[in-house]
RODRENMI-825983 format. One record per residue (C-alpha): residue in three letters; x, z, y. Coordinates in steps of 0.02 Angstrom, whole numbers, padded with zeros to 5 digits, always signed. Last residue first. Layout:
BEGIN
alaXZY...
END
This chain:
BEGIN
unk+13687-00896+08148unk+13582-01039+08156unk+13481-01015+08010unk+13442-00827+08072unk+13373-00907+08220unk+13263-01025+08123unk+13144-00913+08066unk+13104-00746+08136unk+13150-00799+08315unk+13048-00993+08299unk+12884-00900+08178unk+12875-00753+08320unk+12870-00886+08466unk+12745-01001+08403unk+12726-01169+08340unk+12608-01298+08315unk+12552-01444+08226unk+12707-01481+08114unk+12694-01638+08018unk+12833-01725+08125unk+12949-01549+08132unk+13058-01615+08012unk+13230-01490+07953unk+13403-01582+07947unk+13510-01446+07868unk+13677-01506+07864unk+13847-01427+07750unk+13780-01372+07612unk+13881-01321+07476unk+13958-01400+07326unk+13924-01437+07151unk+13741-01368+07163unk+13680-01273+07007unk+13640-01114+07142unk+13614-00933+07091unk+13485-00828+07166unk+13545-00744+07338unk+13413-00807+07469unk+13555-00906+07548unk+13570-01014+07374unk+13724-00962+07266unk+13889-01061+07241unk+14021-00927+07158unk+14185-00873+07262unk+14169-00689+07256unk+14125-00674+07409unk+13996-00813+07402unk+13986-01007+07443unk+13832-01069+07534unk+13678-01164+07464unk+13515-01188+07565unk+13368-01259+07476unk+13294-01059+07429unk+13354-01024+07630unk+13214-01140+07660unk+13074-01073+07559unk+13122-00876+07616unk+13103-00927+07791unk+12944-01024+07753unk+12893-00839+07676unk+12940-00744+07819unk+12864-00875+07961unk+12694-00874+07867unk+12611-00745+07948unk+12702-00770+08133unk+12644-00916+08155unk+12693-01106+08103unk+12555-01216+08107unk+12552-01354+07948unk+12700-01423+07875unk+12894-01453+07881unk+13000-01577+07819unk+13157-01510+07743unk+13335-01626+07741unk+13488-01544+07640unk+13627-01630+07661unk+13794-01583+07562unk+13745-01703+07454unk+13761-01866+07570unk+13912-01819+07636unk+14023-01965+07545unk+13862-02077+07587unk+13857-02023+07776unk+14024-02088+07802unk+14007-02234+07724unk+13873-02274+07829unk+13964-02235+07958unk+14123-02352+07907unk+13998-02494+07899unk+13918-02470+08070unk+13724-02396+08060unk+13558-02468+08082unk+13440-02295+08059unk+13309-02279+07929unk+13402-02110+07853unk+13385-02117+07659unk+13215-02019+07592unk+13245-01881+07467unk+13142-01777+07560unk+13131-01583+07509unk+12968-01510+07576unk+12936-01342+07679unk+12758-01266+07705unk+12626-01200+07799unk+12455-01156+07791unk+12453-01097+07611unk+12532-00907+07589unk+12508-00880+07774unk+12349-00964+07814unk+12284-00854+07649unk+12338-00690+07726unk+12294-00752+07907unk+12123-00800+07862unk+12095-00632+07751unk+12140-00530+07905unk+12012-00628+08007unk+11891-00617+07884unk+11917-00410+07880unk+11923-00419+08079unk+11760-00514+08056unk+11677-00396+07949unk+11749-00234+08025unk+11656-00305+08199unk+11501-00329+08080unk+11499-00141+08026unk+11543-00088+08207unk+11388-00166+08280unk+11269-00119+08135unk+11328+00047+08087unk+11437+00119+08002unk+11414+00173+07830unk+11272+00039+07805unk+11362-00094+07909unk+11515-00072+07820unk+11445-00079+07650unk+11364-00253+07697unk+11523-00315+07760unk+11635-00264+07624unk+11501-00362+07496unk+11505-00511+07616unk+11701-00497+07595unk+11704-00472+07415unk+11616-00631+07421unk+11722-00728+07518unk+11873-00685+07418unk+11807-00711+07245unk+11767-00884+07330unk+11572-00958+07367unk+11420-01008+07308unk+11413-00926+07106unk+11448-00736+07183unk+11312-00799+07302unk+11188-00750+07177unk+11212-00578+07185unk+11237-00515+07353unk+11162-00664+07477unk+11023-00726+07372unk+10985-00558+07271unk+10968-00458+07448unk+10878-00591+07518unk+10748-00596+07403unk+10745-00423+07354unk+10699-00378+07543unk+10578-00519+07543unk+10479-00462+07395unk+10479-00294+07459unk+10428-00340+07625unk+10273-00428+07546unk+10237-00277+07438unk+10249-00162+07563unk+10121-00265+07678unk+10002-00268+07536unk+10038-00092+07502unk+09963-00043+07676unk+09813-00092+07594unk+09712-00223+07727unk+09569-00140+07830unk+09642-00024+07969unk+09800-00128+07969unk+09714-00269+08052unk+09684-00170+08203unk+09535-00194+08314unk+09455-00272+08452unk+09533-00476+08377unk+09621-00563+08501unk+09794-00558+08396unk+09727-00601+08259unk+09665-00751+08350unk+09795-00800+08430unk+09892-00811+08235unk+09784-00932+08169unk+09751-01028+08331unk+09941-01040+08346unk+09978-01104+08164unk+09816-01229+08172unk+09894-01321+08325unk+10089-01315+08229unk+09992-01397+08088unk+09910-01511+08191unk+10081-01577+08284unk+10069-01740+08207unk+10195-01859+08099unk+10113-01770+07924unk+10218-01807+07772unk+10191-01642+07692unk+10377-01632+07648unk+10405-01585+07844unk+10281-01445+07837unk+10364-01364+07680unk+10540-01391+07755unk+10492-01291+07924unk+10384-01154+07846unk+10562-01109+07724unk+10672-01138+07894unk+10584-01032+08016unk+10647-01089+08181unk+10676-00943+08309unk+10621-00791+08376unk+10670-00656+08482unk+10551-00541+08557unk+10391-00545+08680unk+10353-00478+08846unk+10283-00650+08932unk+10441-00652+09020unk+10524-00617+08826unk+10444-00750+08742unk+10469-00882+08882unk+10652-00861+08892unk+10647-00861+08685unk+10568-01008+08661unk+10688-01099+08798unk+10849-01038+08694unk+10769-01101+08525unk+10731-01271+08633unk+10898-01254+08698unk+10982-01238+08537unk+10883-01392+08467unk+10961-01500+08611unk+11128-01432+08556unk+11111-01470+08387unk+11049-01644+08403unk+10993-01688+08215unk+11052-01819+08122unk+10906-01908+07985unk+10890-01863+07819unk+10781-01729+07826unk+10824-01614+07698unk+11006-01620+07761unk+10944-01603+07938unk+10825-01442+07913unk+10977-01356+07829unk+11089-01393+07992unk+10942-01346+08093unk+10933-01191+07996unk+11105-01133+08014unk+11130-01184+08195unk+10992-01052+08209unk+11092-00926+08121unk+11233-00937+08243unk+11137-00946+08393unk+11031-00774+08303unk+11211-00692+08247unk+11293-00718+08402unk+11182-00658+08527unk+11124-00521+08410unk+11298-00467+08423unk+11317-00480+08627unk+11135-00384+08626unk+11225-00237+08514unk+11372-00214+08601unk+11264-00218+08770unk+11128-00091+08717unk+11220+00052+08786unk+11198-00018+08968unk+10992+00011+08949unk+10971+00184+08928unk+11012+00249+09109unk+10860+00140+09165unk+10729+00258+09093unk+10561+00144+09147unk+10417+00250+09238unk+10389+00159+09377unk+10418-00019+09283unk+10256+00010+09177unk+10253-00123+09058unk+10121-00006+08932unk+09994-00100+09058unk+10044-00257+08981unk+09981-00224+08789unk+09782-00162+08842unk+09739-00310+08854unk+09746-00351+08656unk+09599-00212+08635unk+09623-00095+08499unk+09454-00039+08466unk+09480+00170+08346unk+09493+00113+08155unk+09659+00214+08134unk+09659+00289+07951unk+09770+00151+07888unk+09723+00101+07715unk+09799+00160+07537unk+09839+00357+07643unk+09708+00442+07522unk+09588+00449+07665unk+09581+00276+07700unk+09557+00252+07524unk+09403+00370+07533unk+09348+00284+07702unk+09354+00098+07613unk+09232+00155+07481unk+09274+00231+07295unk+09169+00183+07140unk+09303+00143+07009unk+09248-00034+07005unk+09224-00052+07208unk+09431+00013+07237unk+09468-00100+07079unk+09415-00253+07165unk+09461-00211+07325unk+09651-00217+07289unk+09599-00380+07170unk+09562-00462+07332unk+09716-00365+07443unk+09828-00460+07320unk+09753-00625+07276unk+09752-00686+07451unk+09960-00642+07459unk+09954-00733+07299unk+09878-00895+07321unk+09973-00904+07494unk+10144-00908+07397unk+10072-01023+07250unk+10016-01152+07344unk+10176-01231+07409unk+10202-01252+07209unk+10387-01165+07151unk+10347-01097+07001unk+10459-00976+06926unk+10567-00898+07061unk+10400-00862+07157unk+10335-00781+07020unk+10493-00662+06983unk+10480-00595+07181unk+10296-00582+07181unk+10287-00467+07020unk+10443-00383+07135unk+10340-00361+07283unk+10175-00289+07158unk+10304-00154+07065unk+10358-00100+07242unk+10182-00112+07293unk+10104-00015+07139unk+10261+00112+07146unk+10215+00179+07313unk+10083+00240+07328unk+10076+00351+07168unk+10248+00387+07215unk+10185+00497+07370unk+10131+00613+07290unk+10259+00761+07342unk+10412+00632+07292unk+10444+00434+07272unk+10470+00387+07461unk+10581+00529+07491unk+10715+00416+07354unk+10742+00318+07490unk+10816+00439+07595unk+11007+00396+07563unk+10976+00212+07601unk+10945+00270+07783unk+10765+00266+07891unk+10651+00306+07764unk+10543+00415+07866unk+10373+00461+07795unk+10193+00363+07771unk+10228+00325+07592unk+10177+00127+07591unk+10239+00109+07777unk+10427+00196+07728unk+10453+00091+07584unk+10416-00060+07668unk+10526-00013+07793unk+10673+00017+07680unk+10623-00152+07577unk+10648-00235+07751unk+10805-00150+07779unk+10873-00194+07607unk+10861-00360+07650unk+10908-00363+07835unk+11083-00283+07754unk+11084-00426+07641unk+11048-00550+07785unk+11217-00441+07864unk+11313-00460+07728unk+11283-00657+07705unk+11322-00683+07895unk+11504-00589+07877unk+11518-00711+07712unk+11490-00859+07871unk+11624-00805+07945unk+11546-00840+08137unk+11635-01010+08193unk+11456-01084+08226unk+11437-01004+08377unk+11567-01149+08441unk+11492-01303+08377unk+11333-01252+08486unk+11448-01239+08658unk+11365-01421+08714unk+11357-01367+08880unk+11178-01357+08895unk+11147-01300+08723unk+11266-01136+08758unk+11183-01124+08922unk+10995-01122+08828unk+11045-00986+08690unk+11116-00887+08852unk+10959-00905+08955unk+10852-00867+08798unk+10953-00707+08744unk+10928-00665+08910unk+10737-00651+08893unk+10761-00571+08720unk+10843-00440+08797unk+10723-00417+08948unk+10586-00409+08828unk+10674-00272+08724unk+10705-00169+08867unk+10549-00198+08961unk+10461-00134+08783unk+10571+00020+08755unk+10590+00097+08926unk+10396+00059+08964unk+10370+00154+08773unk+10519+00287+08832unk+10408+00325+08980unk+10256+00343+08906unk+10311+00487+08783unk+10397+00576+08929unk+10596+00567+08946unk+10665+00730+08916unk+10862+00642+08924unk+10900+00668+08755unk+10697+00594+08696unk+10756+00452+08801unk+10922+00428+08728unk+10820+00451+08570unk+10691+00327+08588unk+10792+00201+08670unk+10923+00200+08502unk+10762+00171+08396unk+10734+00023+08509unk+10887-00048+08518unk+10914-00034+08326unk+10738-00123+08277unk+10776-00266+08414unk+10957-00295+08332unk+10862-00281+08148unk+10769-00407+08197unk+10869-00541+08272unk+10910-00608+08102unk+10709-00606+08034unk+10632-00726+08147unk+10481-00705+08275unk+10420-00879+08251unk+10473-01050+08273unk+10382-01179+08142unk+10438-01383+08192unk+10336-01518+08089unk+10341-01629+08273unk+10543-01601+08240unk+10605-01659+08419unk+10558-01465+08492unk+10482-01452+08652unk+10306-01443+08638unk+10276-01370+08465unk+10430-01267+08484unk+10379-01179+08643unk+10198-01163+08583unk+10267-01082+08417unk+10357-00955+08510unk+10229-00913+08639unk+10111-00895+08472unk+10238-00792+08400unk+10272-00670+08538unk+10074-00644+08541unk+10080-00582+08361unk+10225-00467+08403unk+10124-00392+08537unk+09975-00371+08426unk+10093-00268+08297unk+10132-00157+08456unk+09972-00127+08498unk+09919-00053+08308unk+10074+00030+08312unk+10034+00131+08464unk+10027+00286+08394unk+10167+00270+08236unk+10323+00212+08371unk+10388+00391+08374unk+10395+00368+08184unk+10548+00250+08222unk+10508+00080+08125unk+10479-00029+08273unk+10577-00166+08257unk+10532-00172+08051unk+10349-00130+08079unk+10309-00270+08176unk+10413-00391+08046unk+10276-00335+07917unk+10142-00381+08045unk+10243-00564+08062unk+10256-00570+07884unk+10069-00550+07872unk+10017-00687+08000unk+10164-00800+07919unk+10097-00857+07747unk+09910-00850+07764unk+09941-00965+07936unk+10053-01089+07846unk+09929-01106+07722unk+09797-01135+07882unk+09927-01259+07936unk+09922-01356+07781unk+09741-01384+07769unk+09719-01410+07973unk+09860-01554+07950unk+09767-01620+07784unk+09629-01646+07908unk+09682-01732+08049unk+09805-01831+07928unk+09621-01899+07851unk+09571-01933+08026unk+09692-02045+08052unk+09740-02069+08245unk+09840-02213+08260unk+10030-02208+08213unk+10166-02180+08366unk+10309-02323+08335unk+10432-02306+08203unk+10572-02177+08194unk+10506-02049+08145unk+10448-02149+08004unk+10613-02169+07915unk+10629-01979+07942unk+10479-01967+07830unk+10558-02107+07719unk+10706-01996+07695unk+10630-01828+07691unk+10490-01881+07560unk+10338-01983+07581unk+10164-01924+07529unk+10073-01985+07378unk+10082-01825+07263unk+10153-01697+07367unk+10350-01691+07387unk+10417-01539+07286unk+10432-01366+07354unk+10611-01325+07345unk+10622-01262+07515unk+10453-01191+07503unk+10487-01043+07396unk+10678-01043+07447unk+10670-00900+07538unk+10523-00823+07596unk+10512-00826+07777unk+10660-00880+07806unk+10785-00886+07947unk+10953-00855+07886unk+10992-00973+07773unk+11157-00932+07708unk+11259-01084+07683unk+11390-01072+07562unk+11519-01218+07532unk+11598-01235+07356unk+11787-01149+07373unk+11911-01235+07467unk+12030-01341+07329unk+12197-01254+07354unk+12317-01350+07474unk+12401-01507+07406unk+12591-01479+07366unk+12714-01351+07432unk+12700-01148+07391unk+12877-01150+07309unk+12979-01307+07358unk+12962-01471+07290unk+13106-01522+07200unk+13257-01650+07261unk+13379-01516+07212unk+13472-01563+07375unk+13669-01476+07399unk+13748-01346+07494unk+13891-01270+07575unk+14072-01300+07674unk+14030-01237+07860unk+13835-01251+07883unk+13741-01378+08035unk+13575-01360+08093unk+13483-01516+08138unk+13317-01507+08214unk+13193-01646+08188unk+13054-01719+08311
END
């Protein structure tokens, strides 16, 4: 459709394109932040092993008929899952003490790290049956996290508020979380069910990027705070960590995670990772025997937990105690469940989406959604906690070659029997292992989405994931991602507004079979018509500046008799316009603040 506006005596066409036309701005290189991984990129760019397909003809064979049994894949599948098992048995204790870092937590930690190691074998169950990937590794995952961590330290102090006893606020605590993660599951699964994945995915993706960074420095927070035995619960108290003697615990597993760190970016075999977190508590040992101490003398010292009482895995459930649960806490966790909604379904479509390239082969999103959605339903009725593909575990399995579920086999039976074992794991491995590792993975992220993104993405984008980060820390983590997304938001409409739409001289001829003595009517008026096709949606940020673009083609006389365009600079024209014919054909939507603050004044 066109609209036609006609001028007494003014104007003429330049025939130019007008300010801010022509092809939009090349979109900056896409950024994915992958927000599920163990250890990023250490497996992801794992080469193929000698003799074993790659992604493509791996999802070539995916889709040929079931192989016979080979014993030889029997056995490289128990190889690579007990890797697997090294790998993510001490990232899931780490993750333990990262939900439940509040020293009111410190009694039952031993539990509490068993509990997380029976979430993950639900988790990896769930995947291992359900999931289309048959390489498929779902675990407790790093992006909902920090949600569980904050939900729990905010139980423990409505509770402590409200005079809540000690066993309470643990029943409080641990239904809580379960039930969170249980809906989390139901709403992961209706979003797959109605084929809503696409739409989770519209989370600013620099507003991800801050938040992994603030994971980051949370998990280097925590491993701070487990190496020195004292609260480190705010960037402002990590230097704590370093005084009254406590540096000379902490500085060999800081020093260790970042030896890890510049490793890992060096050589990139699948067997360096487990080599190394072997290597660690073995040379630990080695100089604790050489300079003569025993394993109660470190414990002593604070290297080794002092808690070597039976922990018995049983004894998790009967902390459920539903008598004794502080109700009045649970409606302030809302904000922060509907955020870790988003974040985990958003971070999930992440991986698979990372998992797909690799592979080579389409991916159902939604169906992938639900099995994340289904893994978490069953995690949190069996008293568990969110979880969800881990991408770095996922790629290495899937460049292995292996069509069986083996690996995923070995993974559980790894981690079930940690879990089973009558005492705590902590009471024998250096606390600066576990330091280390959540050092290395705190740096990690915290390099990958602050530093080297600056090389992924726009100026704009990353300023953004730098605002968000900030944000979160002064804030906290609701209100620091809301300020996120309103600053995106604000960005979009900025940039929509400068770029989004636009105004276009034609110099086209009409198309129209006309009479003779019209035609030579339009060809005596033919410069005092000034014809504007118009482009993109036009709101209310870019109806000022289209404004100013079409009174910069419109010409009218002026007081003192000179020709000047309707924005006021002077005008070349030899008469003034006397039709403005403006396109709407490439316009793909209009509101009411762009039609009043734009073409109104034109008509009057």
């Amino acid at each position: 459709c066109s609209s036609v506006v006609t001028f007494t005596p003014q104007s003429e066409m330049s025939g130019q394109l007008l300010p801010g036309q022509g092809s939009p701005a090349p979109s900056p290189r896409p950024w994915t932040p992958n927000s599920a991984k163990v250890a990023q990129g250490v497996f992801s760019g794992a080469p193929n092993t000698p003799g074993m397909p790659g992604p493509s003809n791996f999802a070539d064979g995916l889709r040929q008929p079931k192989q016979r049994f080979s014993w030889a894949d029997f056995i490289r599948g128990i190889i690579f899952g007990l890797i697997n098992g090294v790998v993510l048995v001490p990232v899931m204790i780490g993750f333990a003490q990262i939900i439940f870092r509040d020293p009111f937590f410190e009694p039952k930690k031993a539990l509490l790290v068993k509990a997380v190691l029976f979430s993950c074998v639900v988790h990896q169950t769930a995947f291992g049956l359900m999931s289309t990937l048959p390489f498929a590794v779902g675990q407790v995952q790093d992006a909902g996290l920090i949600f569980l961590s904050a939900m729990a330290t905010s139980v423990v102090s409505i509770c402590k508020d409200d005079g809540v006893s000690d066993t309470g606020t643990i029943a409080t605590t641990l239904i809580l979380l379960s039930s969170a993660t249980t809906l989390l599951g139901l709403a992961l699964i209706l979003t797959g069910y109605f084929k809503l994945a696409a739409l989770v995915q519209y989370l600013p993706q620099p507003v991800v990027g801050g938040y992994l960074a603030f994971i980051g420095m949370y998990c280097a927070e925590a491993g701070l705070q487990m190496m020195a035995n004292t609260s480190v619960a705010t960037f402002t108290e990590i230097p704590d960590a370093f005084t009254h003697g406590r540096a000379r615990l902490v500085v060999p597993g800081v020093a260790t995670g970042l030896l890890l760190y510049g490793i890992l970016r060096r050589f990139r075999h699948f067997a360096v990772l487990p080599c190394l977190l072997i290597a660690i508590p073995v040379c630990f040992f080695v100089v604790m025997l050489a300079l003569g101490l025993s394993l109660d003398d470190v414990r002593e010292t604070g290297w080794v937990d002092s808690d070597t009482s039976t922990v018995s895995f049983y004894d998790i459930w009967p902390l459920f105690d539903f008598a004794q649960v502080h109700w009045k806490a649970f409606p302030a966790q809302l904000p922060t469940w509907f955020a870790m909604y988003f974040v985990v379904a958003f971070s999930s479509s992440l991986d698979v989406a990372a998992i797909q390239l690799d592979l080579g082969k389409e991916l159902d999103f939604n169906h992938e959604l639900i099995t994340v959605g289904v893994s978490n339903l069953l995690s949190g009725v069996t008293g568990g906690y969110t979880g969800s593909y881990i991408f770095s575990q996922t790629i290495f399995t899937m460049r292995t070659g292996l069509k069986t579920r083996v690996v995923c086999v070995v993974i559980i039976l790894c981690e079930a029997v940690m879990f089973v074992l009558p005492f705590s794991i902590l009471a024998y491995i250096p606390r600066m292992f576990f330091g280390a590792l959540l050092t290395f993975i705190g740096v990690d992220l915290i390099i990958d989405h602050l530093v080297e993104s600056f090389h992924k993405m726009g100026p704009a984008d990353y300023v953004l994931a730098w605002l968000t980060f900030l944000a979160i820390n002064l804030l906290n983590l609701e209100l620091g991602m809301l300020v996120g997304i309103a600053l995106a938001t604000l960005h979009f409409v900025l940039v929509y507004a400068r770029r989004g739409s636009s105004a276009m001289l034609l110099t086209t001829r009409s198309r129209v079979f006309r009479a003779f003595q019209d035609r030579q009517v339009l060809d005596a008026r033919a410069h005092r018509v000034v014809a504007l096709q118009l482009h993109g949606y036009l709101f209310f940020g870019s109806a000022v500046r289209l404004l100013e673009e079409v009174k910069g083609c419109v010409v009218i006389q002026s007081p003192d008799l000179n020709l000047v365009h309707l924005d006021g600079t002077p005008s070349r024209a030899r008469d003034t316009t006397g039709f403005l014919v403006l396109d709407f054909s490439k316009v793909t939507g209009l509101d009411a603040t762009a039609a009043g603050a734009c073409f109104r004044p034109l008509g009057q």
